[in-house]
C-alpha positions as CSV (number, residue, x, y, z in Angstrom):
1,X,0.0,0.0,0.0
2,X,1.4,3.1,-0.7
3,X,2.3,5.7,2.2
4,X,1.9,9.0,1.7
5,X,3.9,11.7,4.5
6,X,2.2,14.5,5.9
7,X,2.8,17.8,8.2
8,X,1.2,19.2,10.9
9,X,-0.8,22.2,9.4
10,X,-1.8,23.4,12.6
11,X,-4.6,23.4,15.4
12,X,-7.9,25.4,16.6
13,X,-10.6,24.6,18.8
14,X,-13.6,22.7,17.2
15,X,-16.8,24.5,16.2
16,X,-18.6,20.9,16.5
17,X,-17.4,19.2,19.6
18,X,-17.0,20.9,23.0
19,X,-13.5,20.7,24.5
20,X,-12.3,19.4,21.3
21,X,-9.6,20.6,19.2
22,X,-9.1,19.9,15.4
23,X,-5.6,18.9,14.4
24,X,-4.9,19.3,10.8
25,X,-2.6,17.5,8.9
26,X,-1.8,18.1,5.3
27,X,-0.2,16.4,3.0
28,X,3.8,16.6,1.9
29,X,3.1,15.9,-2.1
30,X,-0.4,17.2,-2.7
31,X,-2.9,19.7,-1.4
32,X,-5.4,17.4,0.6
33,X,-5.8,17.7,4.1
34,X,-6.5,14.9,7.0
35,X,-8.7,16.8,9.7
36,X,-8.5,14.6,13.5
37,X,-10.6,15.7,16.5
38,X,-8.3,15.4,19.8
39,X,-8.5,16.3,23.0
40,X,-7.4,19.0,25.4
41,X,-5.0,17.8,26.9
42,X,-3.3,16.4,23.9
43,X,-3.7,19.0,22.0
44,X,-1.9,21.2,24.5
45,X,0.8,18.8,24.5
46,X,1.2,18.9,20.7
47,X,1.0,22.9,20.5
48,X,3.9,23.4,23.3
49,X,5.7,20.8,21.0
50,X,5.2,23.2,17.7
51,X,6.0,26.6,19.8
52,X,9.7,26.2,20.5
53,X,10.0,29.2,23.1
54,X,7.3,27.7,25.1
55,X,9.1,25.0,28.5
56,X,6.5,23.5,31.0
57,X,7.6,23.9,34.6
58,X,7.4,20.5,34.7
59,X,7.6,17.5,32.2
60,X,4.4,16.6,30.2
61,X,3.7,12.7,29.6
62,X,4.9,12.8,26.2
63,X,8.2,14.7,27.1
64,X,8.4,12.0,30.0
65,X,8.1,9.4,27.8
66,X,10.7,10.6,24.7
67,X,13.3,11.2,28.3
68,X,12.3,7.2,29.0
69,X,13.0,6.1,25.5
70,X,16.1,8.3,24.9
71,X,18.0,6.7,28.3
72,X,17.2,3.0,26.8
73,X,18.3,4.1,23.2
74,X,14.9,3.4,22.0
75,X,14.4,5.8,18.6
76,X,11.0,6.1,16.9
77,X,11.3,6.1,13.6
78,X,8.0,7.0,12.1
79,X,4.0,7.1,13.0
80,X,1.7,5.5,10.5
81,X,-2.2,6.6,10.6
82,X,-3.4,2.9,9.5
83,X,-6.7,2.6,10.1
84,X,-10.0,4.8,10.3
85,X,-13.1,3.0,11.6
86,X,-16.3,5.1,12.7
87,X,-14.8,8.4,12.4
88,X,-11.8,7.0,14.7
89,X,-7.9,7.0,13.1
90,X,-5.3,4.6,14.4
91,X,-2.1,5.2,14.2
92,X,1.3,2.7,15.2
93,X,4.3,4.1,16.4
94,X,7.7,2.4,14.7
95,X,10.0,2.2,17.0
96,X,14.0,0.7,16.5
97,X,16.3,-0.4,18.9
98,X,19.8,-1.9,18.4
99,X,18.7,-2.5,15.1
100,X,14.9,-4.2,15.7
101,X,11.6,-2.7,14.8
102,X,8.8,-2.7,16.9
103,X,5.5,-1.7,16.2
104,X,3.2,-0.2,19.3
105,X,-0.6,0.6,18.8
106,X,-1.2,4.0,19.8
107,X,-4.1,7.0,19.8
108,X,-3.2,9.2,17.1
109,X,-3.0,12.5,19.2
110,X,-0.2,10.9,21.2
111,X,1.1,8.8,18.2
112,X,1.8,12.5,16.2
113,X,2.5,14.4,20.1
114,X,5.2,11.6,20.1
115,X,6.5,12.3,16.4
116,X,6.9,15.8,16.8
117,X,9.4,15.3,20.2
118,X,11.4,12.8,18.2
119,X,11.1,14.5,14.8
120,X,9.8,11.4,13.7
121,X,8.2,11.6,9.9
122,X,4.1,11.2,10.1
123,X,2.4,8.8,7.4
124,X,-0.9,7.6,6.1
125,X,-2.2,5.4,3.4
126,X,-3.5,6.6,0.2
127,X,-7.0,4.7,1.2
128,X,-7.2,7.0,4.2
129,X,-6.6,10.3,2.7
130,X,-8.9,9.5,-0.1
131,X,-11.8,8.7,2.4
132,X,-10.9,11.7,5.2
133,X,-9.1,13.6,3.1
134,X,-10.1,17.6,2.4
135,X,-8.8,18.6,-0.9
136,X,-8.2,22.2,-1.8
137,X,-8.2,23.1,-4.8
138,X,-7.7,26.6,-6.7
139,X,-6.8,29.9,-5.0
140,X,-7.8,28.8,-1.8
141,X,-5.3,26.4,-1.4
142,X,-2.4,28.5,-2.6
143,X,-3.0,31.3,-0.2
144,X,-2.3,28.9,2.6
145,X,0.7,29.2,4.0
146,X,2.5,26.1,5.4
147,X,3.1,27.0,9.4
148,X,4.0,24.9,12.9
149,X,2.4,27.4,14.3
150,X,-1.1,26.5,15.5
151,X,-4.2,27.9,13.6
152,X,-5.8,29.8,16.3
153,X,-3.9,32.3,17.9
154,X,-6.4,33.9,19.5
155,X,-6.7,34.4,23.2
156,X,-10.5,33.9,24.0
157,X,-10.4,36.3,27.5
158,X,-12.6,39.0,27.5
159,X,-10.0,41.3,26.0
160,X,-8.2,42.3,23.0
161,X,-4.4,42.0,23.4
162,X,-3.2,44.5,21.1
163,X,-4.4,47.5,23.5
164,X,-2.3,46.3,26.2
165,X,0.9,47.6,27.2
166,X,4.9,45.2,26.5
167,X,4.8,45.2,30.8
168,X,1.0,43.7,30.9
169,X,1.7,41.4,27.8
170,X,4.9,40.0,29.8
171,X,3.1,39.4,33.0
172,X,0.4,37.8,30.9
173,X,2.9,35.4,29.2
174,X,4.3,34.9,32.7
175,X,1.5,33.9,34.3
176,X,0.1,31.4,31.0
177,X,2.8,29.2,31.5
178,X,2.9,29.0,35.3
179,X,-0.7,28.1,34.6
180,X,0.2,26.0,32.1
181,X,-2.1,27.8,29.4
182,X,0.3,27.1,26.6
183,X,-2.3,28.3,23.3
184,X,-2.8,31.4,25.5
185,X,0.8,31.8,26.4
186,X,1.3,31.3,22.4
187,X,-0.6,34.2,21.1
188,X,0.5,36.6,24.1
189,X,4.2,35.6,22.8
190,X,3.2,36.2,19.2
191,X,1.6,39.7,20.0
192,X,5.0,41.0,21.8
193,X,7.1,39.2,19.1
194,X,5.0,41.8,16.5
195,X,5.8,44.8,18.5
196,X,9.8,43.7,19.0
């Protein structure tokens, strides 16, 4: 079956499901695009692993787990999204050790949380992206500009960042990541980083 890689487009909060995000993944060679619902938390986990300037006080599961794998020179290779049943994607994780594969079933929000750590290329079958796949097509698709960044950048709290002041925009970003509000802390950092 043929493989086809894809990149993280980016991620917003779904319009559909409460406390859901959308995760968008698009496709390397082509201009379709794989949308996966995911949760909160794991959708926090895969936006601090997209925004580089962004450190948790304290490890997340996923970081935990790359540390685990790094001290028994355990490498993951590659993530394949294999299956899609009811709306539901599967994905392995490939992982190599002193020369061995080994495949491990996985939820695809951790599989591709997972793949970003390690750097680890993200794959699907052509099946899948012809059943799930959005294709753009025209104008609309060339006005969209590859980006790790996630999609929504906007902080949803009452107020409009861009009348505050560099000082209140620091203590902002401060206090997101104490609080471990990583989107938030994402879009205060992106609204000093336009003033700098």
């Amino acid at each position: 079956m043929n493989l086809i890689q894809l990149d993280i487009k980016g991620i917003s909060y779904s319009q559909t499901q409460t406390g859901a995000y959308a995760l968008l993944l698009s496709e390397v060679q082509g201009n379709r695009q794989l949308p996966i619902v995911i949760g909160a938390f794991e959708a926090q986990s895969i936006a601090i692993a997209l925004e580089k300037d962004i450190k948790p006080p304290r490890p997340l599961t996923h970081d935990l787990f790359k540390t685990f794998s790094d001290t028994f020179f355990i490498k993951l290779s590659r993530v394949i999204i294999h299956k899609l049943v009811d709306g539901i994607f599967y994905a392995s994780l490939i992982f190599v050790k002193d020369g061995q594969e080994q495949t491990v079933d996985a939820r695809t929000s951790d599989a591709i949380a997972l793949a970003l750590r390690y750097k680890a290329p993200i794959f699907t079958y052509k099946t899948i992206l012809d059943k799930a796949g959005i294709e753009l097509k025209g104008p609309s698709y060339t006005n969209v500009k590859q980006s790790s960044k996630p999609v929504e950048t906007e902080v949803k709290s009452g107020f409009d960042l861009k009348n505050l002041s560099l000082a209140e925009l620091n203590k902002l970003l401060e206090d997101a990541v104490a609080n471990e509000e990583y989107e938030k802390a994402a879009s205060i950092r992106d609204e000093i980083t336009k003033r700098s």
